[in-house]
Each structure stands twice: as C-alpha cells, then as structure tokens.
PAKOLFI-961755 format. One record per residue (C-alpha): residue number from 1; residue in three letters; x, y, z. Coordinates in Angstrom, 1 decimal. Example, Ala and Ser with C-alpha at 12.3 -4.5 7.8 and 13.67 -1.06 7.14 Angstrom:
R     i    aa       xx       yy       zz
R     1   ala     12.3     -4.5      7.8
R     2   ser     13.7     -1.1      7.1
END
This chain:
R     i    aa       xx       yy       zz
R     1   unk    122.3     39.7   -174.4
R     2   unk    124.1     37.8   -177.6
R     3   unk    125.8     40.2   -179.6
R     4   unk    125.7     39.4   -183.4
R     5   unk    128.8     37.5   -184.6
R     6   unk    130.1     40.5   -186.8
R     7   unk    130.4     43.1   -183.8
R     8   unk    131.3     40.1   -181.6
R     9   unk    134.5     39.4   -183.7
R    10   unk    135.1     43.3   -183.7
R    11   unk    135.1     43.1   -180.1
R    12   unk    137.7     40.7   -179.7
R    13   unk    139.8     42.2   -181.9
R    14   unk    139.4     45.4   -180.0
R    15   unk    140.4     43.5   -177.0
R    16   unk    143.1     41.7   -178.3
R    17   unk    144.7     44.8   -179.8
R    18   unk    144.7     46.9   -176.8
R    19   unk    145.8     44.4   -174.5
R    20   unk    149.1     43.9   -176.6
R    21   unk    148.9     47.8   -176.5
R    22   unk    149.2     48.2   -173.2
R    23   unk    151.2     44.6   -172.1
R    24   unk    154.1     45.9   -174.1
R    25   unk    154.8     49.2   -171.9
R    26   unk    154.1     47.2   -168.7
R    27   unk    156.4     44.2   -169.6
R    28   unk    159.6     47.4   -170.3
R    29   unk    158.2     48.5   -166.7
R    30   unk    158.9     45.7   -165.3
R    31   unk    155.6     44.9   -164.0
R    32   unk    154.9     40.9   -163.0
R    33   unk    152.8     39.1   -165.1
R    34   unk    152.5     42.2   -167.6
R    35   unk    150.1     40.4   -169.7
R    36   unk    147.3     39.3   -167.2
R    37   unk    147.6     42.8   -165.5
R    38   unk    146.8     44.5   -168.7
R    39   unk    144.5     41.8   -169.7
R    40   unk    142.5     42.6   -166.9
R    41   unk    142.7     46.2   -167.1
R    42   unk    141.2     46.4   -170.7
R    43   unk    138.7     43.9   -170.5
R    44   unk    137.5     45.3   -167.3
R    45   unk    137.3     49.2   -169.2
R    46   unk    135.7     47.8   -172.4
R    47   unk    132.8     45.9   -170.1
R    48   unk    132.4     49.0   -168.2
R    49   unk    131.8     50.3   -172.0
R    50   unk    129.6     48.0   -173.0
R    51   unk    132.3     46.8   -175.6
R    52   unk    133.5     43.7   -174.4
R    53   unk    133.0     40.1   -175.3
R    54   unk    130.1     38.5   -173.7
R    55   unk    132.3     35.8   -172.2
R    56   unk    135.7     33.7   -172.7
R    57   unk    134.9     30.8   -174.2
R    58   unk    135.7     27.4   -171.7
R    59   unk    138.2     26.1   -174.0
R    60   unk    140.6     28.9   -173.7
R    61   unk    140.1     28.9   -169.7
R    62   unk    141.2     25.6   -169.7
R    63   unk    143.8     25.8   -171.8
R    64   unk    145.3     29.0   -170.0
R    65   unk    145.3     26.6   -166.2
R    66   unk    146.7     24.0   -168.3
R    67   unk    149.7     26.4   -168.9
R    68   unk    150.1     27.9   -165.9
R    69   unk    150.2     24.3   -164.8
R    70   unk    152.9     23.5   -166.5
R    71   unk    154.8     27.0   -165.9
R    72   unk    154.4     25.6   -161.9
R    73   unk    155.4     22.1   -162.7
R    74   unk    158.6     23.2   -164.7
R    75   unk    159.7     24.7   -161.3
R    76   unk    160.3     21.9   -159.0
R    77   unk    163.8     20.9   -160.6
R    78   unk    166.7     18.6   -159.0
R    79   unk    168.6     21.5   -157.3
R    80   unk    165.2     23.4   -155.8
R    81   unk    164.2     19.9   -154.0
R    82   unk    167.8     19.2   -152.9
R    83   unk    167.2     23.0   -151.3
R    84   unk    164.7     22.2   -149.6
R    85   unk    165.7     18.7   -148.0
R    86   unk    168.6     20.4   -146.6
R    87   unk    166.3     22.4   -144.6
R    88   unk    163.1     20.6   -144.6
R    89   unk    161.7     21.0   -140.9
R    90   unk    162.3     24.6   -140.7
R    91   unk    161.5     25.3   -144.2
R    92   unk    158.1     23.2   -144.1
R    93   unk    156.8     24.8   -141.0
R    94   unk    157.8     28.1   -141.6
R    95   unk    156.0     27.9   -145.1
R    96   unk    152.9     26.5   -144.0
R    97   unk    153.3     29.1   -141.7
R    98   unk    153.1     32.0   -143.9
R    99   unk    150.5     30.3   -145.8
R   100   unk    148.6     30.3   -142.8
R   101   unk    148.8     33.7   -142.1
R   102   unk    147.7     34.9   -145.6
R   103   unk    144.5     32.3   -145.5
R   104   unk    143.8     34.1   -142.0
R   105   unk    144.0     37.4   -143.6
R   106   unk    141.5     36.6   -145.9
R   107   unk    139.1     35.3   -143.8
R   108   unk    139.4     38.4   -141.7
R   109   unk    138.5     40.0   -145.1
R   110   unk    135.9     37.6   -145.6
R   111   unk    133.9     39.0   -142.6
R   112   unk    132.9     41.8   -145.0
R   113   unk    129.4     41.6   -145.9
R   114   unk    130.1     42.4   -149.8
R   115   unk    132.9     39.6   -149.3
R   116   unk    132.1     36.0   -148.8
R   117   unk    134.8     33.1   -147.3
R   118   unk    136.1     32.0   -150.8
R   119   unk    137.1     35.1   -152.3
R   120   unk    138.1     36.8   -149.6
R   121   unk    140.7     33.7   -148.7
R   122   unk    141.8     33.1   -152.0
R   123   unk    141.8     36.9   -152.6
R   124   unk    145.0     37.6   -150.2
R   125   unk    146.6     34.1   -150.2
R   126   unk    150.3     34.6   -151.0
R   127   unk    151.7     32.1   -153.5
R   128   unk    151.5     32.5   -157.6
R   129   unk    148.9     35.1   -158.0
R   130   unk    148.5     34.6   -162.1
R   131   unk    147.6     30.7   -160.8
R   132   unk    145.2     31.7   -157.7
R   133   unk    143.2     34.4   -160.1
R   134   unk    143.3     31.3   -162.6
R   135   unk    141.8     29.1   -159.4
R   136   unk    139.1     31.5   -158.7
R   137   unk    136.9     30.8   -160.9
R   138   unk    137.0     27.0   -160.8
R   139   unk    136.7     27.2   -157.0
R   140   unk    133.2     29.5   -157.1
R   141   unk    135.0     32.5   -155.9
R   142   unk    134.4     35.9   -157.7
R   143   unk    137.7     36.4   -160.1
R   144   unk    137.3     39.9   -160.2
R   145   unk    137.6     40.6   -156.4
R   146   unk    139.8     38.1   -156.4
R   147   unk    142.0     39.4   -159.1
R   148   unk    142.2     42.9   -158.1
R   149   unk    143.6     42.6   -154.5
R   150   unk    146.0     39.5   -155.5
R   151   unk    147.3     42.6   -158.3
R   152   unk    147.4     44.8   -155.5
R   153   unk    149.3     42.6   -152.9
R   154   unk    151.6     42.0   -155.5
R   155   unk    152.3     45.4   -156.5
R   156   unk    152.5     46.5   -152.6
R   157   unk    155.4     43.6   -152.2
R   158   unk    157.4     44.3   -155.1
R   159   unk    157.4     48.2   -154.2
R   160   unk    158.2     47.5   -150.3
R   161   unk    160.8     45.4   -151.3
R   162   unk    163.5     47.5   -152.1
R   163   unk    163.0     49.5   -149.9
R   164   unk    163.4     47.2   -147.0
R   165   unk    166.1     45.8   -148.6
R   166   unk    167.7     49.4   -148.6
R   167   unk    167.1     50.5   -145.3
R   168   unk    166.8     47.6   -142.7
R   169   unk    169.2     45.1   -144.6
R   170   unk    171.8     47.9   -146.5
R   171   unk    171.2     46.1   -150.0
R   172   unk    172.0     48.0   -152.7
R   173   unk    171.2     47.2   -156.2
R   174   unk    173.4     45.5   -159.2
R   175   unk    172.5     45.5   -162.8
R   176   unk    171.7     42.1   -162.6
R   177   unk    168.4     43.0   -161.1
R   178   unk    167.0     45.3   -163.3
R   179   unk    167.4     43.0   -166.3
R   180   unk    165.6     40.2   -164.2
R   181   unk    163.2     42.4   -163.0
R   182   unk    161.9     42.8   -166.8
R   183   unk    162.4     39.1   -167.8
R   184   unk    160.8     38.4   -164.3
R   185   unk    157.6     37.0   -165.9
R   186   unk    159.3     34.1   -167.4
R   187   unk    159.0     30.5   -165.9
R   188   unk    161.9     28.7   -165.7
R   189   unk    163.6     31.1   -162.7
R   190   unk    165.8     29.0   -161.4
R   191   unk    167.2     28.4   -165.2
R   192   unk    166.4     32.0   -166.0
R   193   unk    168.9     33.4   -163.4
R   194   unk    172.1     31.0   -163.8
R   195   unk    171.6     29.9   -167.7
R   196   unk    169.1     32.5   -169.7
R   197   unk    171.5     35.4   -169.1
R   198   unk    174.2     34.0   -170.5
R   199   unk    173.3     31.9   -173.4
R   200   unk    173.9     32.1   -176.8
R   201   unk    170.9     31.7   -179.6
R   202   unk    171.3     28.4   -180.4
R   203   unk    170.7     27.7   -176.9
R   204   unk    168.0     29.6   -176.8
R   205   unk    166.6     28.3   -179.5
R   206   unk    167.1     24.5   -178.2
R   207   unk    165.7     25.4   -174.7
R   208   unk    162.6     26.7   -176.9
R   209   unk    162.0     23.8   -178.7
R   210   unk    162.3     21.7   -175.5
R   211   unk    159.8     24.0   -173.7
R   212   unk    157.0     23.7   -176.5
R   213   unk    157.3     19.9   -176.1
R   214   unk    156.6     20.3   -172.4
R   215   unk    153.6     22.2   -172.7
R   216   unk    152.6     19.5   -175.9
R   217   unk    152.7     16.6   -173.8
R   218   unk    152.1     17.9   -170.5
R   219   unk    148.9     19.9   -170.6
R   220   unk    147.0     17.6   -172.8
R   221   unk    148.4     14.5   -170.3
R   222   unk    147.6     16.8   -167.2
R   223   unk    143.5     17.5   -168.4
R   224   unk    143.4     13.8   -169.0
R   225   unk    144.5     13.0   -165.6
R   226   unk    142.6     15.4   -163.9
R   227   unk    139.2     14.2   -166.1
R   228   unk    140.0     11.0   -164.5
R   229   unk    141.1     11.6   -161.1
R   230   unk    138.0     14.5   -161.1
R   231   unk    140.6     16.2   -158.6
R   232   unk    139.8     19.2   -157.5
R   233   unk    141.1     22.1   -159.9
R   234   unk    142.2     19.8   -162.1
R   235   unk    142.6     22.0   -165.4
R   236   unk    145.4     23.1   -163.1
R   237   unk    146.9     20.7   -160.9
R   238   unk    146.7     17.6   -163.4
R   239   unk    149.8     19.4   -165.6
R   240   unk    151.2     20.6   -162.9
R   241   unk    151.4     17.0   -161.8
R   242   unk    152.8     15.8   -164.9
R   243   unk    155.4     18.7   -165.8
R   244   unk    156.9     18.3   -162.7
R   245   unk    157.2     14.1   -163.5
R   246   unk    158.6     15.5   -166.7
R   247   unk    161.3     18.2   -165.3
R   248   unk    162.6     16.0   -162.7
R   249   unk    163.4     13.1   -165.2
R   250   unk    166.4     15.8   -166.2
R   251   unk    165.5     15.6   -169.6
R   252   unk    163.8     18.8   -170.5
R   253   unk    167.0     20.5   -169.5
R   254   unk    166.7     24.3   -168.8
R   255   unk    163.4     24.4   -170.4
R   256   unk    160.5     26.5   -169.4
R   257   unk    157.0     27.5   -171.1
R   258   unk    158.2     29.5   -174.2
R   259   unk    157.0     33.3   -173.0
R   260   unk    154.5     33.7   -175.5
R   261   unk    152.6     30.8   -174.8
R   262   unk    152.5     31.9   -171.4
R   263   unk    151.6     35.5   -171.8
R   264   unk    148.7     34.0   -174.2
R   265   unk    147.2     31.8   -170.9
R   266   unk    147.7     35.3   -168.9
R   267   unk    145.6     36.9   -170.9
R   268   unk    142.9     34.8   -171.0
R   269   unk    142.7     34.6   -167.2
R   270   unk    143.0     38.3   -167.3
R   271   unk    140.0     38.5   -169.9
R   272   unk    137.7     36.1   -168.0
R   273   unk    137.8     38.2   -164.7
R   274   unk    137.8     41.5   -166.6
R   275   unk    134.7     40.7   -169.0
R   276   unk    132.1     40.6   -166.1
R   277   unk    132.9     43.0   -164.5
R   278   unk    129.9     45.5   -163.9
R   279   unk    129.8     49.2   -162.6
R   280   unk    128.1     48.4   -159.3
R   281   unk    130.6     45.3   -158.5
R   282   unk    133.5     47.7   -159.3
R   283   unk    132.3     50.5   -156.9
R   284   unk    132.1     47.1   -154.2
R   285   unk    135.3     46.2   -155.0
R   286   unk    136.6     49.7   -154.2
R   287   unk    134.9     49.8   -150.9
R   288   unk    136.7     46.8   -150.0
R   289   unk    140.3     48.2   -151.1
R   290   unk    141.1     50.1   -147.5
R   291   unk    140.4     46.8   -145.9
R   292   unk    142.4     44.7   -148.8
R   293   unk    145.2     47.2   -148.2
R   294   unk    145.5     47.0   -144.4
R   295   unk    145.2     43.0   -144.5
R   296   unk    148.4     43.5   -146.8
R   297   unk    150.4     45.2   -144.6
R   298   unk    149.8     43.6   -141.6
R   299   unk    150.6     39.9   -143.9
R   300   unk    154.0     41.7   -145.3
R   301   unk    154.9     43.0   -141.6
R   302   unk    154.0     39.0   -140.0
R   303   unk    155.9     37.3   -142.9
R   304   unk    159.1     39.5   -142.1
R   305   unk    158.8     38.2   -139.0
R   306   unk    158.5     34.8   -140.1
R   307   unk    161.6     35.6   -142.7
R   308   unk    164.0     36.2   -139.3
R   309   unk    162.6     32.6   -138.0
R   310   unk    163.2     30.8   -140.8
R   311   unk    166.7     32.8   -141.2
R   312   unk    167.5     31.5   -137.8
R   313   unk    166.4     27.9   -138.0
R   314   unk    168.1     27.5   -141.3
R   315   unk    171.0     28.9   -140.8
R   316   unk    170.3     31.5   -143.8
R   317   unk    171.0     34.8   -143.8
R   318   unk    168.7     37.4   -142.2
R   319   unk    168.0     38.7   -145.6
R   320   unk    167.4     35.3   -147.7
R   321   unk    165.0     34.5   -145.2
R   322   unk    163.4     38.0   -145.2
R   323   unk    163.0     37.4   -149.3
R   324   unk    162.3     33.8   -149.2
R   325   unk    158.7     34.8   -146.9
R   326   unk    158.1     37.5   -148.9
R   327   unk    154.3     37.5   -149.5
R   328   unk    154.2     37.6   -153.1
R   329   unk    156.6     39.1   -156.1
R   330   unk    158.8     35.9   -156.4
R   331   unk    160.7     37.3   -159.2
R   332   unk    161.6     40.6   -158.0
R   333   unk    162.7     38.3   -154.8
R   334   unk    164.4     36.4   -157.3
R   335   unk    166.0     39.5   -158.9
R   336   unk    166.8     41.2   -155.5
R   337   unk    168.5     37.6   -154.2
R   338   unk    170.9     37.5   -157.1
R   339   unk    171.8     41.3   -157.0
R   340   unk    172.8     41.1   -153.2
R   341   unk    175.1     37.8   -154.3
R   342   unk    172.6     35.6   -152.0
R   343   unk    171.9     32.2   -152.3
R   344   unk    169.1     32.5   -154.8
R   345   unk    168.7     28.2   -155.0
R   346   unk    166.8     28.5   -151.3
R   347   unk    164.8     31.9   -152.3
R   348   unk    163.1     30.3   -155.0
R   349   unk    162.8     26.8   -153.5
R   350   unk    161.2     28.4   -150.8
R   351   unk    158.9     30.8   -153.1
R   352   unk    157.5     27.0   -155.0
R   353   unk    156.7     24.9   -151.5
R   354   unk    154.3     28.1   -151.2
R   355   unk    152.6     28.0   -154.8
R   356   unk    153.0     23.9   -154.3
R   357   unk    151.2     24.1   -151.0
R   358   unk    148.3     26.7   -152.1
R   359   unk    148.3     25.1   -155.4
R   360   unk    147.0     21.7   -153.3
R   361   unk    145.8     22.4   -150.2
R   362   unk    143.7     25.8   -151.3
R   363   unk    140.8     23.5   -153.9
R   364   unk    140.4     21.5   -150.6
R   365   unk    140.2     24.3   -148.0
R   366   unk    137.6     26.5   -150.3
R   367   unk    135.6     23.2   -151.0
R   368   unk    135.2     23.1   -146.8
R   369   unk    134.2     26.8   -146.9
R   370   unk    131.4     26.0   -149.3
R   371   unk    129.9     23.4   -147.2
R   372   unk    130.0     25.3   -144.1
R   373   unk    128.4     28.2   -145.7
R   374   unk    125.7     25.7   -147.1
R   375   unk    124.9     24.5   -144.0
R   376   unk    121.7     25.8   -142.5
R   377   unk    122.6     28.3   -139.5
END
C-alpha cells in the first residue's frame, strides 16, 4: 500500500538521517563499505517497523551500479595489468580457481529449499561484495539473502585475517594498516596506498576534481553503452567498461570516485535490499545463516590453499599469495600487504581479475541457472 507523499517524504528523511547516524561510527570502526552496511541495517529495521519507504526509486538503482562501475573501472591501472602479465598463467588459473570454488559453495547453498540457484551462487561468490549485492537484483536473485551473507563473508575474512596473519605467517601489524583499514572503503587502492597518504591538499583537491569528471563522463557513457549493447548487467558493466578505457589512457591520473559519491551509490544498494525485507523472510534468512557460515569457512580454508599454489607458481611469497586468494575484504588485504612491507602491486591486481571475472562471467552464469530452472523437470 502507497503511503501519502507527506509521511512518504518523512520516511526518507528518517532513513536518510539514521543511516548517516550509524555509517559514521562504522566508517571510524573500520568496517568495509560502512555506508551500504548501515544502509542495509536501517532500512531493513524501519521495514520491519512499518516505517520504511515503499521502494527505491529505479533511477537511483541505476545510478548507484553506474558508480560502483566506475569505482571497478578506475582499478585496472597500467601497473595492476603489468602485475598481472608477469604472472599471467598462474595468476589466471588460480583466480578462476577461487572463483570457482566460491560459485560451488553457493550452489551447495543453493540446495536449500528456502534458497534457489541464483541467490545462493551470487550470495557467497567472492569478489566486490558492494557490486554483487548491487548485481542481485538485476540478475533476479533475492538482494536481501544475498546481501546478508556477502556482509557476513566479508566480516568473517577481515576478522580471520589477522589472525592468520599472526599465527601461521608471524605478521605483526604497522600503523600503516590501521589508517588504511579506515580509509579502506575508498576506490582508487592502488593510488590510495602509494599516493593518498602522502599528499598534500592541493593534490587532493586536483585528484578530486579529476575523479568527479570520471564518474561525469563515464557512467552516463557506460548506461548508453549498455542500453545499446543490452549486455547483461549493463547499469554495471557498461561504466565499468568505459572507466577502465578512461584510467588506462593515463590521463585521469591518481583519480578515484570522490568518497562521497560513492558512499551515496552504497546506500542506495543498501536501501533497495533493506526496504523489502519482511519478518517472515528475515526469520528464513536466519535459518539459512549456519549453513552460510559453514560454506564460509570451508571457502576461506580452500582459498588458503589455493594462496600457497599460487605463491608457488609465481614465485610470491607464501603470504602475498595467502592475501591475494583471500575470499573477500580486499582492503584490509590491501592494508595487511602494506603493513608486512609486501608487494601490495600483485595483492591488489590479483583482488580485481576476481571482481573483473565475477563482474563478467557471473550475468552469464545466473542467466544459465534461470533457464535450467525453467525448464520443465
């Protein structure tokens, strides 16, 4: 039922306000994409309520992939590619690899009967959760189920992490790592960890300016392209597409999507999931968790595994390739790299093939799930 404009417009402001309210504490925590996380959290306690907004409107959904898009797109620089081709067979394989493994997971997870193929694949794929949340929707799989364990995989990852790093591979920590750990939402890593820190404002300032004409011409570009390709999660891969053009021509420098901008697009992916969520799908959802949970685990445990491989094959050490397999957290893997002195360039280039690869291959995979499962048994 349509609530009257009036009380609709105080709902929005009620969200609004409290999601700032609670984003800000998060984002001093530390905790990844603070602003979808909390986004998600209020939206989902005010529907619960009865006091959300009936819906996010389609504009702002777009708009938000359009972002994230670009956020992707402004991470396949010069140096991240040269990474990768120094490596390329054992980096490739080993990716796909891990990819794999997560997409396996979630078809396990899929076997649920509360749980169908879609969600439960895209639900523990490892690679950019804010963009897979951001992809459920578009691909017909149900964003709240999907939101909550991508949150949950995340927050598992970043906790393990040091941990592991601590007992298995005798990393300590560095002050560098805390400082990332609370800028780790922004875009521009690879920039983030060897210029950001160091610059004055006037750089800042520049690298600002540079970043809003990104996201000017490369998410109004990117829709275009995807409305006439009609490619499969376009809203999200046509700006991709084109900020990546942009970033490797050199020219946008050490620009990323200013953090504002992208904390807006994580909200409104955190709203649309949130919004609809209902009592009885939440109690689902927490049936479910024990299975999400162990799925995680055994993903994290396979993917350290994979980490020695790749360690092995390309002649990293045993700990780059235990962070560059990581299932998820790439910014506390980012943080962690540059605290132990490691070489953070093949971390990160590592950490995009993923989101590149799930990014591309997942609208395809999920569109095959949906014809099997509408083919007459």
């Amino acid at each position: 039922m349509m609530v009257p404009r009036r009380a609709a417009a105080w709902r929005w402001t009620a969200l609004a306000g409290a999601t700032v309210a609670a984003a800000l504490p998060l984002a001093r925590l530390g905790v990844p994409s603070a602003a979808l996380f909390a986004a998600l959290f209020v939206a989902t306690a005010l529907a619960l309520a009865g006091r959300a907004p009936d819906f996010v409107p389609r504009g702002a959904t777009l708009a938000a992939q359009a972002v994230l898009g670009v956020v992707i797109g402004a991470l396949v620089s010069g140096p991240t590619l040269r990474a990768l081709a120094a490596h390329a067979i054992p980096v490739v394989l080993v990716t796909f690899a891990t990819l794999l493994v997560s997409i396996g997971a979630g078809l396990l997870m899929g076997l649920r009967r509360d749980v169908d193929a879609t969600t439960g694949a895209l639900a523990l794929t490892t690679g950019g959760a804010s963009a897979i949340v951001a992809l459920a929707a578009e691909l017909g799989a149900d964003i709240r189920m999907v939101a909550v364990v991508q949150y949950l995989r995340v927050g598992l990852v970043t906790a393990i992490m040091p941990l592991v790093a601590a007992l298995v591979f005798h990393v300590g920590g560095h002050p560098a790592a805390d400082h990332l750990l609370h800028v780790g939402g922004h875009p521009a890593a690879d920039h983030l960890l060897h210029v950001r820190g160091h610059a004055g404002a006037g750089h800042v300032s520049h690298a600002g300016l540079q970043g809003l004409v990104l996201v000017a011409l490369a998410a109004p570009l990117g829709l275009l392209l995807a409305r006439l390709t009609r490619m499969p999660a376009g809203p999200l891969l046509g700006p991709l597409i084109v900020a990546a053009a942009i970033t490797l021509t050199g020219r946008t420098g050490d620009a990323g999507v200013p953090a504002p901008i992208v904390d807006l697009a994580y909200a409104a992916i955190g709203w649309q999931a949130g919004v609809r969520f209902t009592r009885a799908r939440l109690a689902e959802i927490g049936r479910a968790l024990p299975t999400a949970l162990g799925l995680i685990l055994l993903v994290n445990a396979i993917c350290a595994g994979l980490g020695a491989l790749l360690a092995n094959l390309a002649g990293a050490t045993p700990f780059e390739g235990y962070l560059a397999t990581l299932p998820g957290g790439i910014y506390a893997a980012l943080a962690m790299a540059i605290a132990a002195r490691t070489d953070v360039t093949f971390v990160l280039a590592v950490h995009v093939l993923r989101v590149l690869l799930v990014m591309f291959t997942m609208p395809l995979f999920a569109r095959l799930l949906r014809r099997r499962a509408a083919r007459p048994h």
